[in-house]
C-alpha positions as CSV (number, residue, x, y, z in Angstrom):
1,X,109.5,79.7,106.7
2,X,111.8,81.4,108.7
3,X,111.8,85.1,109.1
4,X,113.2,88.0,111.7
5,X,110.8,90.7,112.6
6,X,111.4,93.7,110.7
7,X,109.1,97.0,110.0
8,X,109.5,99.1,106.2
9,X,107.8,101.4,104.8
10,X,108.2,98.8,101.2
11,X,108.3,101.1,98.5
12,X,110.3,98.8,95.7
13,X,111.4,95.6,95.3
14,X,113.8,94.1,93.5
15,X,114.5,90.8,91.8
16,X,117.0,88.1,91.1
17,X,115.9,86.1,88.1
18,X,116.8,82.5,87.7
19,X,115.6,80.8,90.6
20,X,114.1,83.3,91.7
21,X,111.6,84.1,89.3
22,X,111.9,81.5,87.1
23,X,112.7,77.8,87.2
24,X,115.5,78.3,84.4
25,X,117.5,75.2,85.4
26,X,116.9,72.5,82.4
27,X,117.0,74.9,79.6
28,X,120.6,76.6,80.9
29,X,121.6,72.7,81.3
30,X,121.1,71.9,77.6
31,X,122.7,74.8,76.4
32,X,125.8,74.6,79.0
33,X,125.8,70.5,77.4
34,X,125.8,71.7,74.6
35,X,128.4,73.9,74.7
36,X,130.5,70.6,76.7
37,X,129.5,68.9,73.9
38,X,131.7,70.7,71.4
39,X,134.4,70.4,73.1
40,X,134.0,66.4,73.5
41,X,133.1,66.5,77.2
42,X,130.1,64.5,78.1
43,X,126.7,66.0,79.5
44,X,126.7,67.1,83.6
45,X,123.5,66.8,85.3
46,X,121.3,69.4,85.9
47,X,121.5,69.9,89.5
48,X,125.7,70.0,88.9
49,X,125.1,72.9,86.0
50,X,122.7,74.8,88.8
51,X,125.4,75.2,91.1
52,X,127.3,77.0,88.4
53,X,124.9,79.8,87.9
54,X,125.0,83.1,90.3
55,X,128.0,84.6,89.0
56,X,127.6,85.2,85.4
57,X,127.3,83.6,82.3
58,X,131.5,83.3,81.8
59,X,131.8,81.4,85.6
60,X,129.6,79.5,84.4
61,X,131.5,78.4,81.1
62,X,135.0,78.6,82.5
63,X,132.9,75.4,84.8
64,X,131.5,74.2,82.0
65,X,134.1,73.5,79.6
66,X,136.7,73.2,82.5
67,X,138.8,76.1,81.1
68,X,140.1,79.8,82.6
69,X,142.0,80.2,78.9
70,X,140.1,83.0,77.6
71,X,140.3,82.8,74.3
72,X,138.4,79.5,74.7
73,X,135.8,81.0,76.7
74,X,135.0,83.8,74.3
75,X,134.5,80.6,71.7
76,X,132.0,79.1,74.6
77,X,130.3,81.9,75.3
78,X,129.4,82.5,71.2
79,X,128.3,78.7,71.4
80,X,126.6,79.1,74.5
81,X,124.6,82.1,73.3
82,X,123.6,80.7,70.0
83,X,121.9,77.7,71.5
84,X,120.5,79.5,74.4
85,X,118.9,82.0,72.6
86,X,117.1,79.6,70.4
87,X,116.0,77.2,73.9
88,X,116.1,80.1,76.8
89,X,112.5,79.2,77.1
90,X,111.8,75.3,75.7
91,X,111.0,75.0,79.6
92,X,111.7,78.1,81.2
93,X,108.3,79.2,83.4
94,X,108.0,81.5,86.1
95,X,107.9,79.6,89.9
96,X,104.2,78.9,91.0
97,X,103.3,82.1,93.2
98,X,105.2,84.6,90.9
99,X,102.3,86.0,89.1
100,X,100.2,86.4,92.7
101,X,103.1,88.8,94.0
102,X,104.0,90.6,91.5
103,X,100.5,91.5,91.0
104,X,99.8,92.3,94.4
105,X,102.8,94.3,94.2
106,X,101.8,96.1,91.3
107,X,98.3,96.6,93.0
108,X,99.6,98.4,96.1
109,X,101.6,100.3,93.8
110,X,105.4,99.0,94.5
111,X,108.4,99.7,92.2
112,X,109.6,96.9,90.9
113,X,113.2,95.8,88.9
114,X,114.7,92.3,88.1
115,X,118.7,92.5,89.0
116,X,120.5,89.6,87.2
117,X,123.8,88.7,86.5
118,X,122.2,86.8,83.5
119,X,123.3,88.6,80.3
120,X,120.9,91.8,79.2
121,X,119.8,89.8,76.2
122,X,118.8,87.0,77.7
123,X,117.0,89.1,80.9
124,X,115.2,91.0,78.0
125,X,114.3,88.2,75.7
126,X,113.0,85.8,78.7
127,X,110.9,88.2,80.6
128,X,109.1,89.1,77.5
129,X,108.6,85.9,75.9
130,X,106.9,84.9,79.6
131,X,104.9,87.9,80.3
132,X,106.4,89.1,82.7
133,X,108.2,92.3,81.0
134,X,105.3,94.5,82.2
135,X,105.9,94.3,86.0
136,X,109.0,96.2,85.8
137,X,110.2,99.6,86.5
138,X,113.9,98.2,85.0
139,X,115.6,95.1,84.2
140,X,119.7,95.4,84.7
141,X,121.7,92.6,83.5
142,X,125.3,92.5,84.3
143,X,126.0,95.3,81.4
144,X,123.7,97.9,83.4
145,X,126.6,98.6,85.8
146,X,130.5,98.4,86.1
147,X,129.7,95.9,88.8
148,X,127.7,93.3,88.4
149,X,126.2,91.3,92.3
150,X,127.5,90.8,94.7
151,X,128.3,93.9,94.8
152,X,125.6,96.4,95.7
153,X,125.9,99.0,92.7
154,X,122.9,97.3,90.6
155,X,121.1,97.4,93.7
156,X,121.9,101.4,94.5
157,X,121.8,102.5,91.0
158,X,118.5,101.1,90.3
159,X,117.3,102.1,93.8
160,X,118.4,105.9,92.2
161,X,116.2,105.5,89.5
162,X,113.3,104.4,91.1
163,X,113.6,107.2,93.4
164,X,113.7,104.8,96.8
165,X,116.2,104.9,99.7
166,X,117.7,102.0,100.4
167,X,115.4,101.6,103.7
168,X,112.2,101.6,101.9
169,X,113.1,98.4,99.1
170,X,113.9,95.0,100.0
171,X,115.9,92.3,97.5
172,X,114.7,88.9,96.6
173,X,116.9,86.6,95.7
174,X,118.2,82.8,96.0
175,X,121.6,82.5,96.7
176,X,124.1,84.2,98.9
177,X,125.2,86.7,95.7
178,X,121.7,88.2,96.3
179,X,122.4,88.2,100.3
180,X,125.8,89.9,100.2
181,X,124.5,92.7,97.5
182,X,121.6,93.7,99.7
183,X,123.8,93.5,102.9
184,X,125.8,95.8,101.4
185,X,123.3,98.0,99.9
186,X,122.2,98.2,103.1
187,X,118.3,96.7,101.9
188,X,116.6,93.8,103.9
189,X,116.8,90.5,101.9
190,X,114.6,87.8,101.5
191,X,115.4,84.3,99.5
192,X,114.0,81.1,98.1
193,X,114.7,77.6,98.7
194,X,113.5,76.9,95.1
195,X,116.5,78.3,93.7
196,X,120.1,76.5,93.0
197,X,121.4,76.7,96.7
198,X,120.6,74.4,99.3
199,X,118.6,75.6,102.8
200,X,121.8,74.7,104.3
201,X,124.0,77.4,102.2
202,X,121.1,80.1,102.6
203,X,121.0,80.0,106.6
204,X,124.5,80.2,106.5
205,X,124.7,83.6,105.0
206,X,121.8,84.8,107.5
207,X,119.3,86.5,105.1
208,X,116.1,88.7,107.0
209,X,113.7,86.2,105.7
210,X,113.7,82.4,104.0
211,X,110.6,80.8,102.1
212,X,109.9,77.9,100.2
213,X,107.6,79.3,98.0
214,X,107.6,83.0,96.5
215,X,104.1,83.9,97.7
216,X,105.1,83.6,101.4
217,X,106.1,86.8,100.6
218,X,102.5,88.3,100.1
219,X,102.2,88.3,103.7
220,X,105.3,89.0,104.7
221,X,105.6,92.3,102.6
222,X,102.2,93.2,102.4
């Protein structure tokens, strides 16, 4: 673990969701393969695919199916969809430790969203179908805002509806996307080495905290 010293009065906190919360990685494989597969490419490991994701779903496709045209990435995203929302959780589960926070969270009272540039739908469908729906305050998918991360308006506008300052919630995320929208939100930011970017990547962009596990952060936040 590596984390800087820093004092809050921790009144929310708020969530990235694949690798993050959930170990997402072989289900959006298939359905990116899938999606390859129409268009006669072969399959791309899943450790490739995870590099993809942290952007939003059409990055991810315009990867994918090596394309920018965007009439063809409309066509993806349709074919993406279809098989995702049929597989989204064939082997989908939350990260070990997830549970233990968010219920000590919820114990001491803590405001809690997921902020996820994974389409609403998908946020919706995937938090409910692993029982984790409950926990939140709000769940924002890219559609919540004009903006989607990195930039900091999910973070502020679901700060604002919480009713929390900035200085009082902290963002957990995996990747520098979740880094650069709390930096600029001006929230502390904690990630996870479980996630799709390497220790290497995360020390780089300077985060307040990095854990390999998600319930470091029970002592660290409580």
């Amino acid at each position: 673990m590596r984390c800087k010293g820093a004092h809050i009065q921790l009144k929310a906190v708020l969530f990235d969701l694949d690798g993050t919360l959930i170990d997402s990685k072989r289900d959006i494989a298939a359905s990116a393969n899938a999606t390859r597969q129409h268009y006669g490419f072969g399959p791309l490991p899943e450790d490739v695919i995870g590099t993809f994701v942290g952007y939003g779903i059409m990055a991810l496709l315009s990867k994918a199916v090596e394309t920018e045209d965007e009439p063809r990435l409309k066509e993806a995203h349709q074919i993406f969809k279809e098989h995702y929302r049929t597989h989204c959780v064939d082997f989908t589960r939350p990260f070990p430790g997830a549970f233990e926070l968010l219920d000590l969270l919820k114990t001491r009272r803590v405001k809690m969203a997921v902020i996820s540039n994974k389409p609403q739908e998908f946020t919706d469908l995937i938090l409910k179908k692993l029982d984790l729906s409950d926990y939140f305050d709000l769940a924002f998918g890219p559609e919540a805002t004009v903006n989607k991360k990195p930039h900091p308006e999910p973070l502020l506008t679901a700060l604002e509806r919480l009713g929390v300052k900035p200085s009082e919630g902290v963002m957990i995320g995996d990747s520098p996307v979740d880094i650069e929208a709390a930096r600029e939100a001006k929230m502390l930011v904690g990630v996870v080495t479980h996630g799709y970017v390497s220790k290497e990547v995360l020390n780089a962009s300077d985060p307040d905290w990095i854990v390999d596990s998600l319930s470091e952060f029970n002592e660290i936040l409580l």
